[in-house]
VEXVO-332258 format. One record per atom (N, C-alpha, C): residue number from 1; chain; residue in one letter; x, y, z. Coordinates in Angstrom, 3 decimals. Example, Ala and Ser with C-alpha at 12.3 -4.5 7.8 and 13.67 -1.06 7.14 Angstrom:
<rs>
num;cadena;residuo;X;Y;Z
1;A;A;13.190;-5.690;7.800;
1;A;A;12.300;-4.500;7.800;
1;A;A;13.200;-3.300;7.800;
2;A;S;12.850;-2.250;7.080;
2;A;S;13.670;-1.060;7.140;
2;A;S;12.900;0.030;7.870;
</rs>
This chain:
<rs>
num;cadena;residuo;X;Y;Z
1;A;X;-28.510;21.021;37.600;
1;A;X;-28.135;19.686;37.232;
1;A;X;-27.129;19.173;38.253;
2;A;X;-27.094;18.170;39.035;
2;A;X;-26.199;17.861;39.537;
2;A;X;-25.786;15.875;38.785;
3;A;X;-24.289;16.389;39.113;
3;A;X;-23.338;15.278;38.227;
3;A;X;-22.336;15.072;39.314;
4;A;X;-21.646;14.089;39.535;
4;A;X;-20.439;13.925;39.688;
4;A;X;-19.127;14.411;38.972;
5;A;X;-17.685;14.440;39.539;
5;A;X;-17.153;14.754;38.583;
5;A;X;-16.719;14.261;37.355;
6;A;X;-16.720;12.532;37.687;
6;A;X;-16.677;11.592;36.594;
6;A;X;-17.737;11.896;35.663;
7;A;X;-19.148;12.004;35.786;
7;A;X;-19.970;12.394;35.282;
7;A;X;-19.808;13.798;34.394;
8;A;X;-19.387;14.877;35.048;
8;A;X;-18.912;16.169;34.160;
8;A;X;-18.353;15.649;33.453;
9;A;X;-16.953;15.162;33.344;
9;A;X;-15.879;14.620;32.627;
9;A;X;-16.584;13.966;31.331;
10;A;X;-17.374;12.708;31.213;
10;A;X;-18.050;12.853;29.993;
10;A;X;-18.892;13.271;29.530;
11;A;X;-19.507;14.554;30.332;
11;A;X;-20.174;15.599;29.517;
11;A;X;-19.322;16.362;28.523;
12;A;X;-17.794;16.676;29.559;
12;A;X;-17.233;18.051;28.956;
12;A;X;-16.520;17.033;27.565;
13;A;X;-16.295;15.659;27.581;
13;A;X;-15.728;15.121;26.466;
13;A;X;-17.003;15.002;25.006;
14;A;X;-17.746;14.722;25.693;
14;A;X;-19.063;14.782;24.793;
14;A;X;-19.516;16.177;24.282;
15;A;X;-19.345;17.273;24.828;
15;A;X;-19.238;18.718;24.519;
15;A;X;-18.183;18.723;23.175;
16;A;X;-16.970;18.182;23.470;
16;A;X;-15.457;18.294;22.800;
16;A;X;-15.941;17.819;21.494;
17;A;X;-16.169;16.844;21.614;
17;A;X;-16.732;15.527;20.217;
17;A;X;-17.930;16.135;19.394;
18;A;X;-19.031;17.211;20.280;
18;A;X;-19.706;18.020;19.195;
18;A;X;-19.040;18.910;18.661;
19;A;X;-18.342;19.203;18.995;
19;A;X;-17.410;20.862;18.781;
19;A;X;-16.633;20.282;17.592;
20;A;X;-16.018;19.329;17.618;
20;A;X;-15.312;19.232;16.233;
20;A;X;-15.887;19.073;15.499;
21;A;X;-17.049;17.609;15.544;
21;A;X;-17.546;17.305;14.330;
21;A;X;-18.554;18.533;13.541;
22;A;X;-19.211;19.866;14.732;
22;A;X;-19.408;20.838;14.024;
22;A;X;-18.932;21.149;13.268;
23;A;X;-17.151;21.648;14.159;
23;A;X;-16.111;22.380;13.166;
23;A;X;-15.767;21.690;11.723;
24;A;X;-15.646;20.420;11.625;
24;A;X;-15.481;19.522;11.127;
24;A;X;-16.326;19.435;9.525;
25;A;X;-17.609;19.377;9.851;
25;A;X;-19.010;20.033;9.175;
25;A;X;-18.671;21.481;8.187;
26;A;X;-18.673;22.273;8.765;
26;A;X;-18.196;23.796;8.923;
26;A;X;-17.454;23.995;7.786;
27;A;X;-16.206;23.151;8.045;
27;A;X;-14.519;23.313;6.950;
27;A;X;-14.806;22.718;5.712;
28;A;X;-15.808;21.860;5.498;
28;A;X;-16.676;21.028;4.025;
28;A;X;-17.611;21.530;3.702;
29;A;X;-18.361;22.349;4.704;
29;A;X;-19.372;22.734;3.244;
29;A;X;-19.402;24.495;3.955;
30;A;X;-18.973;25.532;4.393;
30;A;X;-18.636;26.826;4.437;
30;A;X;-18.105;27.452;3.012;
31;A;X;-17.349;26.855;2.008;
31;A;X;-17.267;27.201;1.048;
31;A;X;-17.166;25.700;0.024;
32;A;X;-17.168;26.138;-1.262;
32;A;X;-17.261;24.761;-2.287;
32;A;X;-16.691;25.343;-4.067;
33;A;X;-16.629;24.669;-4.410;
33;A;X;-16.011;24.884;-5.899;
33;A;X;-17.066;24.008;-7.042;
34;A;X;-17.687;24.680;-8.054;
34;A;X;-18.415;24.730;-8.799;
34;A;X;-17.591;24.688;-9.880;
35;A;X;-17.503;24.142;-11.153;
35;A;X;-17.089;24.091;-12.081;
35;A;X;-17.826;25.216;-13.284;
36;A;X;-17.008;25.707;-13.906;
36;A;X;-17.876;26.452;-14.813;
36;A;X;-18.896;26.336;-16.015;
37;A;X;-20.398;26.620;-15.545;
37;A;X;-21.174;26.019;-16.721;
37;A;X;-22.078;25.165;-15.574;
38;A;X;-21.682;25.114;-14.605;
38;A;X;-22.341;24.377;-14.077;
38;A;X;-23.421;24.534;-13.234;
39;A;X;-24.503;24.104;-12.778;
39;A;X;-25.315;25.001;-11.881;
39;A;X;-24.859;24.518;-10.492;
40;A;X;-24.648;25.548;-10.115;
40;A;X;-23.929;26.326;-8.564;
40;A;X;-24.898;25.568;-7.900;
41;A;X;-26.272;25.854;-7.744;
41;A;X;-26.849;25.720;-6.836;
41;A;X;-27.547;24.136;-6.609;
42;A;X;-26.833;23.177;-7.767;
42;A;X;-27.015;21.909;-6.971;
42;A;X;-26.432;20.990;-6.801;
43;A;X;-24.592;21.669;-6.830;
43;A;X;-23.223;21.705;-5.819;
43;A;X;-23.885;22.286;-4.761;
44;A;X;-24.748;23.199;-4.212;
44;A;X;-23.913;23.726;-2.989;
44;A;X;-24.358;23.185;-1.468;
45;A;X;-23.630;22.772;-0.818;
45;A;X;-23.640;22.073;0.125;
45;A;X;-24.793;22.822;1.603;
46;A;X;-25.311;22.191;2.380;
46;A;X;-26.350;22.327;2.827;
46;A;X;-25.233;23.682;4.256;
47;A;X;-25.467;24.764;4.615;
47;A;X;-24.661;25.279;5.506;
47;A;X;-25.208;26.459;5.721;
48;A;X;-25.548;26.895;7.304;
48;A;X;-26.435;28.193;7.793;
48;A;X;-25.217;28.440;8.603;
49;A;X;-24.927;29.790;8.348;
49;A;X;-23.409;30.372;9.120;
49;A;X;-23.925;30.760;10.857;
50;A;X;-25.311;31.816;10.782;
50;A;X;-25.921;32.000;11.961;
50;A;X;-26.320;30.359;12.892;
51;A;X;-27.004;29.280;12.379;
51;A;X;-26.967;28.505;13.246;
51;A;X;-25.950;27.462;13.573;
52;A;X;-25.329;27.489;12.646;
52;A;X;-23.442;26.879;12.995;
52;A;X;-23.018;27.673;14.203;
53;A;X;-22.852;29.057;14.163;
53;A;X;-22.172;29.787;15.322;
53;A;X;-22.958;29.877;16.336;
54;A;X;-24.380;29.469;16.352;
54;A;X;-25.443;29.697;17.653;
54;A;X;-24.982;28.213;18.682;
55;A;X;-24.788;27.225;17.538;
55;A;X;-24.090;25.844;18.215;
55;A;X;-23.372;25.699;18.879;
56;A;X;-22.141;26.610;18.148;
56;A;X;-20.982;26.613;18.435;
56;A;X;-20.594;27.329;19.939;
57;A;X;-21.286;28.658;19.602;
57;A;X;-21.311;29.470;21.019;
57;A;X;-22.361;28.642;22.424;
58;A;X;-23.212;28.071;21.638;
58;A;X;-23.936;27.152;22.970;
58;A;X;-23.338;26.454;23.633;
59;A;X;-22.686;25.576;23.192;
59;A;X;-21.664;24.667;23.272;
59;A;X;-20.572;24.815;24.034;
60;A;X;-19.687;26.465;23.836;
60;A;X;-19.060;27.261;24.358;
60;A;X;-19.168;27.128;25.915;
61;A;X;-20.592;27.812;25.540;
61;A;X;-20.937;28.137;27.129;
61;A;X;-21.140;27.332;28.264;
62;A;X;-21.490;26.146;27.575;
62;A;X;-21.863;24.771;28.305;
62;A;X;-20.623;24.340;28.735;
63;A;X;-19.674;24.122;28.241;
63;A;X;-18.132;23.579;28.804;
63;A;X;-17.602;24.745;29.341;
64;A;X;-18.269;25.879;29.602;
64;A;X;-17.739;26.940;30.227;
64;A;X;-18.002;27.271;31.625;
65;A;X;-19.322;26.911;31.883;
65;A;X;-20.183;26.254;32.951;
65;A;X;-19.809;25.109;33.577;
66;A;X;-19.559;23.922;33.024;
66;A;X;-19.539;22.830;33.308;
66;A;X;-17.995;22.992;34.340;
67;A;X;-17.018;23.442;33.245;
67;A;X;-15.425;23.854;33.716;
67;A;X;-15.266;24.556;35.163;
68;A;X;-16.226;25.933;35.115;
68;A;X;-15.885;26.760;36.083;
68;A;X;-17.091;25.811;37.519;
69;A;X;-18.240;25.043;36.907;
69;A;X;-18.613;24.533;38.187;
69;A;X;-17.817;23.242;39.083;
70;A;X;-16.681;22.794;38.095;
70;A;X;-16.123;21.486;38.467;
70;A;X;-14.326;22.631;38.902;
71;A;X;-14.454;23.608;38.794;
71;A;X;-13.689;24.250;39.389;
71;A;X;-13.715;24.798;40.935;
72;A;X;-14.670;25.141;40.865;
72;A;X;-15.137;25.411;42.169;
72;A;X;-15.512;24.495;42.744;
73;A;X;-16.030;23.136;42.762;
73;A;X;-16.560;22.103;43.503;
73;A;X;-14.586;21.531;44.510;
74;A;X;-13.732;21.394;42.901;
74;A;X;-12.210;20.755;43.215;
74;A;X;-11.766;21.554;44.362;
75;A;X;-11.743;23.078;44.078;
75;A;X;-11.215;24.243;44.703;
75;A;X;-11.823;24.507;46.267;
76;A;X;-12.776;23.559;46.805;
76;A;X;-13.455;24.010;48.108;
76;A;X;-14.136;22.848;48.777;
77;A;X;-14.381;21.491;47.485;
77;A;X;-14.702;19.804;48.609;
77;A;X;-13.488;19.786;49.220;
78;A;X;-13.561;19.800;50.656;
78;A;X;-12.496;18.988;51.027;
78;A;X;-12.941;17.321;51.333;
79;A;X;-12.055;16.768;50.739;
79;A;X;-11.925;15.204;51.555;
79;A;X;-11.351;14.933;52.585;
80;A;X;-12.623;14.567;53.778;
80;A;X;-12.146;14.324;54.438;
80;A;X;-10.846;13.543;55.422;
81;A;X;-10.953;12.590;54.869;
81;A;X;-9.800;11.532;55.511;
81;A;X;-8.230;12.225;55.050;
82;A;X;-8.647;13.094;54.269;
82;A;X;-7.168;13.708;54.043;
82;A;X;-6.863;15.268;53.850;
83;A;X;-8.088;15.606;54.738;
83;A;X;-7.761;17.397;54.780;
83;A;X;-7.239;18.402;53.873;
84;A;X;-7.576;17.781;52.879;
84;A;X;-7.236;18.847;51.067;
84;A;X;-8.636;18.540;50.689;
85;A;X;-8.265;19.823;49.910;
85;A;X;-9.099;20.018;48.492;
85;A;X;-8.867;19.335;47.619;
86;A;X;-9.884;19.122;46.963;
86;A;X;-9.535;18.127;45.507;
86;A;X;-8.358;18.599;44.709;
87;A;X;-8.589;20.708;44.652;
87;A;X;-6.829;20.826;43.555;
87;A;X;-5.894;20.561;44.627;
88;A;X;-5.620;20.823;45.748;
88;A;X;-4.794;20.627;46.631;
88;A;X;-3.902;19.541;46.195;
89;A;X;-4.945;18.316;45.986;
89;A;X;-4.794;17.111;45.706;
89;A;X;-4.010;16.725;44.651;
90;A;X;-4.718;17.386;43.593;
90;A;X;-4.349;17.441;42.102;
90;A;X;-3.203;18.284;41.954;
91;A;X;-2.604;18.901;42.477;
91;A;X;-1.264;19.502;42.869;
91;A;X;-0.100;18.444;43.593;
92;A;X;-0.626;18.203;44.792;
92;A;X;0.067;17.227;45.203;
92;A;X;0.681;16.186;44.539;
93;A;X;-0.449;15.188;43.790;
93;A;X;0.323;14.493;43.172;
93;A;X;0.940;14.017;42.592;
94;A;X;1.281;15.075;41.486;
94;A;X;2.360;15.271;40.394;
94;A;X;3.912;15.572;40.958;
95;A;X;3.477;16.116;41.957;
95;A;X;4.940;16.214;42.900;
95;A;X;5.479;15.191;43.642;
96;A;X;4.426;14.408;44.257;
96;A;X;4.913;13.040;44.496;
96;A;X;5.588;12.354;43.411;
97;A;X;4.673;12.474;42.772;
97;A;X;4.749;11.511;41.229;
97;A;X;6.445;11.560;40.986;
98;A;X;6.547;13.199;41.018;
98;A;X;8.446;13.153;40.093;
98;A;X;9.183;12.992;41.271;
99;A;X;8.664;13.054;42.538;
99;A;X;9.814;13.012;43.663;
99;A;X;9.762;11.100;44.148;
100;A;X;9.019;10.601;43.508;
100;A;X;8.695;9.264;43.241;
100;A;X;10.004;8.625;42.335;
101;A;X;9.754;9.338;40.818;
101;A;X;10.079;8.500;40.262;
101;A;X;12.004;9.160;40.187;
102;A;X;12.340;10.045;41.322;
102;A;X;13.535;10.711;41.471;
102;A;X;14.275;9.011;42.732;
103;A;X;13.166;9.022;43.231;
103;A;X;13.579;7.774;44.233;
103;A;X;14.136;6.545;43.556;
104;A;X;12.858;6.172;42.614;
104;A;X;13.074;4.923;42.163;
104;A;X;14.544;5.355;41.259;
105;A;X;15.281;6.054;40.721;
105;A;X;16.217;5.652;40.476;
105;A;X;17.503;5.712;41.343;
106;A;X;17.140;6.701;42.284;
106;A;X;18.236;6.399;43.467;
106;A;X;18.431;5.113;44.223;
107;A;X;17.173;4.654;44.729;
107;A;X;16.956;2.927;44.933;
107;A;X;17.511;1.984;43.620;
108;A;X;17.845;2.277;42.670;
108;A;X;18.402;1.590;41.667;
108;A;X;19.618;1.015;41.435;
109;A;X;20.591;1.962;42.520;
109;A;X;22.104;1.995;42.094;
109;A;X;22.713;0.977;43.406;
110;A;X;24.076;0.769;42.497;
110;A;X;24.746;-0.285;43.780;
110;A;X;25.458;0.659;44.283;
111;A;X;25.219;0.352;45.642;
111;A;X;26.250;1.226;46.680;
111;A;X;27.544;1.646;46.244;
112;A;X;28.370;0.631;44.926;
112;A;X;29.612;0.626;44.855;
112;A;X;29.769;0.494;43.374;
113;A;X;29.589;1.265;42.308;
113;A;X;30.003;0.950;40.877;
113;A;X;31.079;1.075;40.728;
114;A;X;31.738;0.504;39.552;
114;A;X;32.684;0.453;38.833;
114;A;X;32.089;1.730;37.752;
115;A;X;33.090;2.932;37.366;
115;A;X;32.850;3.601;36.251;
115;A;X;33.575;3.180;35.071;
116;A;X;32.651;3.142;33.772;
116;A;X;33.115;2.341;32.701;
116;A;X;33.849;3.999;31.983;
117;A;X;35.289;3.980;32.086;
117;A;X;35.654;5.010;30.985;
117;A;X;35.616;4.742;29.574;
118;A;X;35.238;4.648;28.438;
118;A;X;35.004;3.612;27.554;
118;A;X;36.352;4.133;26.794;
119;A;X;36.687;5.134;26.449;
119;A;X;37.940;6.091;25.432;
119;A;X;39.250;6.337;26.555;
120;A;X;39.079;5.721;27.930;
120;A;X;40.451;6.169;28.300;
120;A;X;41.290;5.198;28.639;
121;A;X;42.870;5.279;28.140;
121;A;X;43.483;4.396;28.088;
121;A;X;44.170;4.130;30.136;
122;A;X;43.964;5.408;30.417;
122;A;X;44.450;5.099;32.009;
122;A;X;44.085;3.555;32.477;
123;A;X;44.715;3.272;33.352;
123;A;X;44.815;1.765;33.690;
123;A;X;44.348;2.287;35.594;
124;A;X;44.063;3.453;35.749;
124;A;X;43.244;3.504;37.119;
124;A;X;41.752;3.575;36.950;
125;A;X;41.457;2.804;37.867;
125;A;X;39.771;2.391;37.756;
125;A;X;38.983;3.335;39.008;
126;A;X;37.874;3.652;38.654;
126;A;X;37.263;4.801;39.162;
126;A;X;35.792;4.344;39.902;
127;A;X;35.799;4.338;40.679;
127;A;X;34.205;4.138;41.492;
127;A;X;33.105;5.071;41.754;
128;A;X;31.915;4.794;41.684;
128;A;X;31.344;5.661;41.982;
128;A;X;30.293;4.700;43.187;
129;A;X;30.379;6.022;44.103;
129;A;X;29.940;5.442;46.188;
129;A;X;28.841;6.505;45.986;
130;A;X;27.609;5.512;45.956;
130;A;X;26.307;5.984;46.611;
130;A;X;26.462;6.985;48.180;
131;A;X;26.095;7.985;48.312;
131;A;X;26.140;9.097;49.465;
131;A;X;25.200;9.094;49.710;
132;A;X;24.075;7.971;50.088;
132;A;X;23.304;8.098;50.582;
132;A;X;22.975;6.932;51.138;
133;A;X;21.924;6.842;51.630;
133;A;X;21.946;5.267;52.578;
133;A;X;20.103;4.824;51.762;
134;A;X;20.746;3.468;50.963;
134;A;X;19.954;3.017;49.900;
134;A;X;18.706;2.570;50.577;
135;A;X;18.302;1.939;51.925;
135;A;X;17.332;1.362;52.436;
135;A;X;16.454;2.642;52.777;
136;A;X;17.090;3.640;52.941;
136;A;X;15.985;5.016;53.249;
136;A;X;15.607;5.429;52.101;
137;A;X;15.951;5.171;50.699;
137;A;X;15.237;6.082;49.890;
137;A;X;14.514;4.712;49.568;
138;A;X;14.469;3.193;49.635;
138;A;X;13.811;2.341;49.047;
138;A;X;11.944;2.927;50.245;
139;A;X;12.560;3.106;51.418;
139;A;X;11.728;2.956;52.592;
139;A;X;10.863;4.617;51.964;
140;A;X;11.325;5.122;51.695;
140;A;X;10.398;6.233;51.202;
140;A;X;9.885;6.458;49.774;
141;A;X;10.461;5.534;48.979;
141;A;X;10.007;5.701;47.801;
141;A;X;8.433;4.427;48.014;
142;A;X;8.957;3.448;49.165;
142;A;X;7.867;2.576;49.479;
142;A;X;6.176;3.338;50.028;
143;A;X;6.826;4.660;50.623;
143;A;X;5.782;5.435;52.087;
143;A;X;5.495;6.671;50.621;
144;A;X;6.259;6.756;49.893;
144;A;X;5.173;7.672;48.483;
144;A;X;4.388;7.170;47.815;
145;A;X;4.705;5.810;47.238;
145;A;X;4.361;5.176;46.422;
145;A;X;2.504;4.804;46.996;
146;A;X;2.983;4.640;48.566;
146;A;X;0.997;4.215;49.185;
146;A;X;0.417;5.191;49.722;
147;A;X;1.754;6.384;49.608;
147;A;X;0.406;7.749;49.908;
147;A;X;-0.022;8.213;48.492;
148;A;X;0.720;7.487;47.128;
148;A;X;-0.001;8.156;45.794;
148;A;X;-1.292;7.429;45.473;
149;A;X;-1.403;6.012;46.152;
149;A;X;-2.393;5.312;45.446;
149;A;X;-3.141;5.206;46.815;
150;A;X;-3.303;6.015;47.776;
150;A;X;-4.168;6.430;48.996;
150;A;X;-5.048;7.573;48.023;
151;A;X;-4.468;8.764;47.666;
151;A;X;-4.688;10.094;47.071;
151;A;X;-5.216;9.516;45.934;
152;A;X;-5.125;8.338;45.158;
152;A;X;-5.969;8.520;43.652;
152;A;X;-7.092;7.534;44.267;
153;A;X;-6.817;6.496;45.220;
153;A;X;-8.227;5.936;45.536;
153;A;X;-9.225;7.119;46.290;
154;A;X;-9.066;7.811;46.984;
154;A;X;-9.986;9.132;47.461;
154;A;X;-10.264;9.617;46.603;
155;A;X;-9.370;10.062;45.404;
155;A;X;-10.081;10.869;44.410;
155;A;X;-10.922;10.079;43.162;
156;A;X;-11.018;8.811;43.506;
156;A;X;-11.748;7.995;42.547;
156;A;X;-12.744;7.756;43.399;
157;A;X;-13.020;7.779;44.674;
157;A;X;-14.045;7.850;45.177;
157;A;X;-15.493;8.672;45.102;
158;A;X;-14.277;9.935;45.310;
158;A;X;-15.214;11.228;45.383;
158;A;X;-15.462;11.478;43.805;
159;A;X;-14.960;11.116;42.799;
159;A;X;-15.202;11.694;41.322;
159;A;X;-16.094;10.484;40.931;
160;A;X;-16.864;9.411;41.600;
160;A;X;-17.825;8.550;41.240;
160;A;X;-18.811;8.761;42.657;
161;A;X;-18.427;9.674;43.895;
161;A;X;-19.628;9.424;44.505;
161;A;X;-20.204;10.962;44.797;
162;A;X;-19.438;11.845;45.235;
162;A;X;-19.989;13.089;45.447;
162;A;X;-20.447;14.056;44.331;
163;A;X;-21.783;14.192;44.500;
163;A;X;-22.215;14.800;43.315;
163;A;X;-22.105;16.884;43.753;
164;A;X;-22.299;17.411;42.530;
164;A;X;-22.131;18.994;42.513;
164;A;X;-22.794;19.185;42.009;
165;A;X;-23.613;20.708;41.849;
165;A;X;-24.680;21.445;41.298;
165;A;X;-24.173;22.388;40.484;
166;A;X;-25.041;22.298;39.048;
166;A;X;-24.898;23.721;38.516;
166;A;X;-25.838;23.855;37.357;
167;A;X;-26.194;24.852;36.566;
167;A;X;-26.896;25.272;35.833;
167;A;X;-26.438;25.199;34.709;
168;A;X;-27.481;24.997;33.867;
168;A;X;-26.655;25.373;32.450;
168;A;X;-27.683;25.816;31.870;
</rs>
């Protein structure tokens, strides 16, 4: 079968969505309560334990397949224009991401605050001096910010155009 990875993605969610409503199935009629006097057998709810678990394990295997082939596809496409692997990628940008959003609050501050003591009666006023030079972290939080949305447009590329093979 070959899919894209967008394509896996709502297989393996469509896998997910049988799996519960099996389980789901399963937890209502696996056991039931009969009142006494009553005939049992037309309470009892429709439920085969062997083909519930033949589902269940099919199912298994299919998002098990699906997982380890969209593992190996991430783990060894490289994209070109940017010389990683897809996890490479998917590593990368979570680290941008917090060393991103570590910027945007350093770019936040005035070179020169006033500290508010709120409980102290001292009558000396206290500053707090940015130690760093504010136009370089704006200038790099600017040069992360378009290498993160460089890295998710490539990977929205390749997860709607390059397709992968696998069996199920």
């Amino acid at each position: 079968m070959k899919v894209t990875s967008a394509q896996a993605a709502k297989i393996l969610r469509k896998c997910d969505d049988d799996m519960r409503g099996i389980l789901e199935i399963e937890d209502q009629s696996r056991c039931f309560i009969a009142a006494v006097g009553e005939d049992v057998e037309s309470v009892r709810p429709v439920y085969d334990y062997a083909e519930t678990q033949a589902k269940l394990i099919g199912l298994e295997n299919k998002i098990r397949v699906i997982k380890h082939a969209l593992n190996v596809f991430n783990s060894t496409y490289i994209v070109s224009d940017l010389g990683m692997t897809i996890d490479q990628i998917l590593v990368l940008m979570p680290q941008l991401s917090r060393r991103r959003d570590k910027l945007r609050d350093m770019k936040s501050v005035l070179p020169k605050a006033r500290v508010d003591h709120m409980r102290s009666t001292s009558n000396i006023i206290d500053y707090r001096y940015a130690n760093y030079d504010i136009a370089a972290v704006e200038k790099d939080y600017d040069d992360i910010s378009d290498r993160l949305a460089k890295l998710q447009t490539a990977l929205d590329t390749v997860n709607n155009t390059v397709e992968f093979d696998f069996e199920i």
